[in-house]
C-alpha positions in Angstrom: 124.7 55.9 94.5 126.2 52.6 92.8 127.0 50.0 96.0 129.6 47.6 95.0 130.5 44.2 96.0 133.6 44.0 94.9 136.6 46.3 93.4 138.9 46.0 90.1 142.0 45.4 91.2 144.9 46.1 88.1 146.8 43.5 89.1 143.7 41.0 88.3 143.9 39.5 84.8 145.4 43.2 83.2 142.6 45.3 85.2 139.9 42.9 83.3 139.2 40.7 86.2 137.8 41.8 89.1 139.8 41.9 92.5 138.7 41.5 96.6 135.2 41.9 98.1 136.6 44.6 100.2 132.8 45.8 100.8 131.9 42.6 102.4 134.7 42.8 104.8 133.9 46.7 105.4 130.3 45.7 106.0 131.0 42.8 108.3 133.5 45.3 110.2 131.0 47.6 110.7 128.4 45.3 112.1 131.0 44.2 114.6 131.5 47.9 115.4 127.9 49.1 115.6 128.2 51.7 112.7 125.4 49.9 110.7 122.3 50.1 111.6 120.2 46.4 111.2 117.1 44.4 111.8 117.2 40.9 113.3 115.4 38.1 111.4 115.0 34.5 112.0 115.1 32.4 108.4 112.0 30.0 108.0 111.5 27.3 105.6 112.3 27.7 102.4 113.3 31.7 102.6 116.0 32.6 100.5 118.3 35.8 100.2 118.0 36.9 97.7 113.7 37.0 97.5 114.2 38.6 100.9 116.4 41.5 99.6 113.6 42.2 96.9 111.5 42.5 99.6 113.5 45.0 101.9 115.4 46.5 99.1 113.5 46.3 95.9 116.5 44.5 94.1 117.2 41.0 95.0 120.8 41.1 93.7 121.7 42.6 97.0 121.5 39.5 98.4 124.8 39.4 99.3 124.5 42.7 102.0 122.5 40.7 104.0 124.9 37.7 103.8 127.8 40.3 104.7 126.2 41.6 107.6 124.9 38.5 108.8 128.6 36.9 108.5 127.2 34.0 106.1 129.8 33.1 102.9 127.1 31.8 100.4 123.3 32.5 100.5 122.4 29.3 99.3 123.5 27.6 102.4 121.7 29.5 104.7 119.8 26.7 107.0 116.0 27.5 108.5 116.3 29.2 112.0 119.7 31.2 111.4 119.3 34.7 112.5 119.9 37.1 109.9 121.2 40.8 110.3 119.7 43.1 107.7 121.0 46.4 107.5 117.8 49.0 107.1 119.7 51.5 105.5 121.5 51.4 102.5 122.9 54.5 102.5 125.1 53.5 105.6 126.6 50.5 102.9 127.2 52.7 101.1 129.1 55.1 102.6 131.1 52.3 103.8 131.6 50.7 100.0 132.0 54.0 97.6 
């Protein structure tokens, strides 16, 4: 199962570029609904996404999954002390994403 951040849109640059990060929205949807299941984490000094999703996932590019979840636009500016929502199960993303 591939889990996507983002989908080509043909209207972007020919179907070259790529188009909206509908999964973020559909992730941050389902948090608000309850249909994800997550783990609550408070950030300490000098954590950082992405080393965290190596951690929980095994592949720190999905960084961004925990950003989603957690409502957060850009993982570098995630301040010490902000409570993170981390989903525990990927397959749930990616039901929501695919």
């Amino acid at each position: 199962m591939t889990i996507r951040r983002y989908v080509r849109d043909g209207t972007v640059l020919a179907g070259k570029g790529f188009g909206t990060a509908t999964a973020v929205n559909a992730i941050r949807r389902a948090v608000r609904q309850g249909n994800i299941s997550f783990a609550v984490k408070n950030l300490q000094e000098s954590q950082r996404l992405d080393v965290l999703a190596g951690e929980v996932y095994g592949d720190s590019s999905m960084w961004w999954v925990i950003a989603a979840a957690s409502d957060i636009g850009w993982g570098l500016q995630v301040p010490p002390g902000t409570f993170l929502r981390i989903p525990t199960d990927l397959s749930e993303i990616g039901d929501l994403v695919s």
